[in-house]
C-alpha positions as CSV (number, residue, x, y, z in Angstrom):
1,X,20.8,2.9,-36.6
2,X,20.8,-0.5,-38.1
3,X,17.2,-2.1,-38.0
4,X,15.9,-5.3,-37.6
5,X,16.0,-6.8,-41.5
6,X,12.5,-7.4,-41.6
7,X,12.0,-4.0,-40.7
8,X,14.9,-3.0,-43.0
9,X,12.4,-4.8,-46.1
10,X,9.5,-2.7,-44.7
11,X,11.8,0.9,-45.2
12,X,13.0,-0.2,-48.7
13,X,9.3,-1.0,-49.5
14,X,8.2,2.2,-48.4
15,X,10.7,4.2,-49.7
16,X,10.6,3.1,-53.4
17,X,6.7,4.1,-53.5
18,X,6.8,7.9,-54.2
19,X,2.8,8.9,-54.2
20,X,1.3,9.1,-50.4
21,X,-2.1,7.6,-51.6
22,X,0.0,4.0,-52.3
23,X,1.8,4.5,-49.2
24,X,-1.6,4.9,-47.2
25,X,-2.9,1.6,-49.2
26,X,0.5,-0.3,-47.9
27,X,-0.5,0.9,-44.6
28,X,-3.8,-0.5,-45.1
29,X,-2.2,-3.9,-45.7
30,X,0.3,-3.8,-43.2
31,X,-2.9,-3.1,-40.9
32,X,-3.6,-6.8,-40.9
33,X,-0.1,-7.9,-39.8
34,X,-0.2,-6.6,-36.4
35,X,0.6,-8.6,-33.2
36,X,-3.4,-8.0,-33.2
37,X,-5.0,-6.9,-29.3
38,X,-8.5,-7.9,-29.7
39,X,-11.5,-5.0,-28.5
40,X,-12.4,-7.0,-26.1
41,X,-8.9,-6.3,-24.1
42,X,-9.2,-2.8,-24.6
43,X,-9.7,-0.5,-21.7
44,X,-8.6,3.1,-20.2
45,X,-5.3,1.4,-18.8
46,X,-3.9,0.6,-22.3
47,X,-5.5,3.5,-24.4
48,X,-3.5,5.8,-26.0
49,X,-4.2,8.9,-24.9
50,X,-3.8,11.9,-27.6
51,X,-4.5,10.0,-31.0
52,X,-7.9,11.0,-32.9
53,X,-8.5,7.1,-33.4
54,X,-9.3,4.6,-30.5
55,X,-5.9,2.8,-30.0
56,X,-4.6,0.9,-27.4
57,X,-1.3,-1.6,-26.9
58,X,-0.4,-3.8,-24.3
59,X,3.3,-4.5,-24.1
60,X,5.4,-7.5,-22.4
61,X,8.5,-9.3,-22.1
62,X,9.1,-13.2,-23.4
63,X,12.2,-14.7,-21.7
64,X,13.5,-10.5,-21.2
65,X,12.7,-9.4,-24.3
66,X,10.3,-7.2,-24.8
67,X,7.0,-7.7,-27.4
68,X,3.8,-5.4,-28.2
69,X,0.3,-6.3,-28.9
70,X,-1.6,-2.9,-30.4
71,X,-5.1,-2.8,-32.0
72,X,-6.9,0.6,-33.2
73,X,-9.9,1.4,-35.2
74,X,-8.3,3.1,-38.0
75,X,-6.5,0.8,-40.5
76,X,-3.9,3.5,-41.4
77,X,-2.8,3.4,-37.0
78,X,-3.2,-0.3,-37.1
79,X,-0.8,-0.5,-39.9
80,X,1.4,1.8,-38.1
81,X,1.7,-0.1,-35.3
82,X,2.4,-3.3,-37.2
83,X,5.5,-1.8,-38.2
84,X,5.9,-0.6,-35.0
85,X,6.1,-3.9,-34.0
86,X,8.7,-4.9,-36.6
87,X,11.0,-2.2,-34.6
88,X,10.6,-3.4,-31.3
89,X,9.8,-6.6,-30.8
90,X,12.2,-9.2,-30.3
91,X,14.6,-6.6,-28.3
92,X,15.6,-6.2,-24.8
93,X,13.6,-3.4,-23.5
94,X,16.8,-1.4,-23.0
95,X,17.1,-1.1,-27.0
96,X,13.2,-0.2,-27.1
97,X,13.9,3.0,-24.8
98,X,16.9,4.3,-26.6
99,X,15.3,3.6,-30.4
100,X,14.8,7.1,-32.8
101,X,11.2,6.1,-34.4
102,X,13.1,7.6,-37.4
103,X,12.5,4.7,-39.7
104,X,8.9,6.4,-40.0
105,X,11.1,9.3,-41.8
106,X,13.2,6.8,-44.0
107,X,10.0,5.0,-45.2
108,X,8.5,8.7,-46.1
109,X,5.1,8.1,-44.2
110,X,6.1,11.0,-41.4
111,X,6.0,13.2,-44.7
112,X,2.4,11.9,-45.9
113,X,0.7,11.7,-42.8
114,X,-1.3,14.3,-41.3
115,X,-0.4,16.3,-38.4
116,X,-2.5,14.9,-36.3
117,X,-1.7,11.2,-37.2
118,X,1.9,12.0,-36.6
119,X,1.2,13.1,-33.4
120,X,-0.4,10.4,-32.3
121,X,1.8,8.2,-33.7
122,X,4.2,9.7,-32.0
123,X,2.1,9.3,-28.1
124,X,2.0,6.0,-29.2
125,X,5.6,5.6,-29.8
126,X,6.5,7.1,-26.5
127,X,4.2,5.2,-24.5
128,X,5.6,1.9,-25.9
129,X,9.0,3.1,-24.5
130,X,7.2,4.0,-21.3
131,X,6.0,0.2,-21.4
132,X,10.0,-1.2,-21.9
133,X,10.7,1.5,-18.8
134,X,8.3,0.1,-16.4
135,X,9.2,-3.0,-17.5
136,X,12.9,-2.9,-17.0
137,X,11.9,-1.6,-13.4
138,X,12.9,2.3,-14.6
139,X,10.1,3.7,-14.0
């Protein structure tokens, strides 16, 4: 698939750094660069149900094209879902349904997070597609 080039930059980051403890520190930083959705709009409608940290995303479309807003307590989920962003936003919500979240693969975080971050990375990837369904009027 080709990516969006800023998420391109992001993989080629990722993928040159070889120990997991520096990938979790670029996670950290990437943590701050996230279309940020502030506590106070978190609720049980927008929670992401199956991840071990509290995290929640709201998802919309700007003149059709469809844009995320995520916030968790846990920097390495936060960072996650910056890049996240970089993958989806900006596309019509018809490209958000059909996308792989492979790039986590290419950047080598799938292999240095845990299981359980993985999989709730993974509920969280899903439910943003779910988002770009309901919003395209799939659902």
């Amino acid at each position: 698939m080709t990516w969006p080039q800023a998420l391109q930059e992001a993989i080629d980051q990722f993928a040159d750094v070889f120990d997991p403890m520096e990938r979790y520190e670029m996670l950290f930083e990437w943590s701050s660069d996230v279309n940020e959705l502030p506590v106070d709009e978190w609720n049980d409608a927008n929670m992401i149900h199956g991840c071990q940290s509290q995290a929640h995303v709201m998802c919309h479309l700007e003149e059709g094209m469809f844009y995320m807003r995520g916030g968790a307590d846990a920097q390495i989920v936060q960072g996650l879902m910056a890049i996240t962003c970089l993958a989806v936003n900006g596309r019509p919500p018809e490209e958000v349904v059909e996308i792989e979240p492979t790039f986590v693969d290419e950047m080598g975080l799938k292999a240095s997070l845990p299981p359980s971050t993985s999989n709730g990375y993974l509920n969280m990837f899903k439910r943003v597609q779910d988002e770009a369904r309901l919003l395209m009027g799939d659902a």
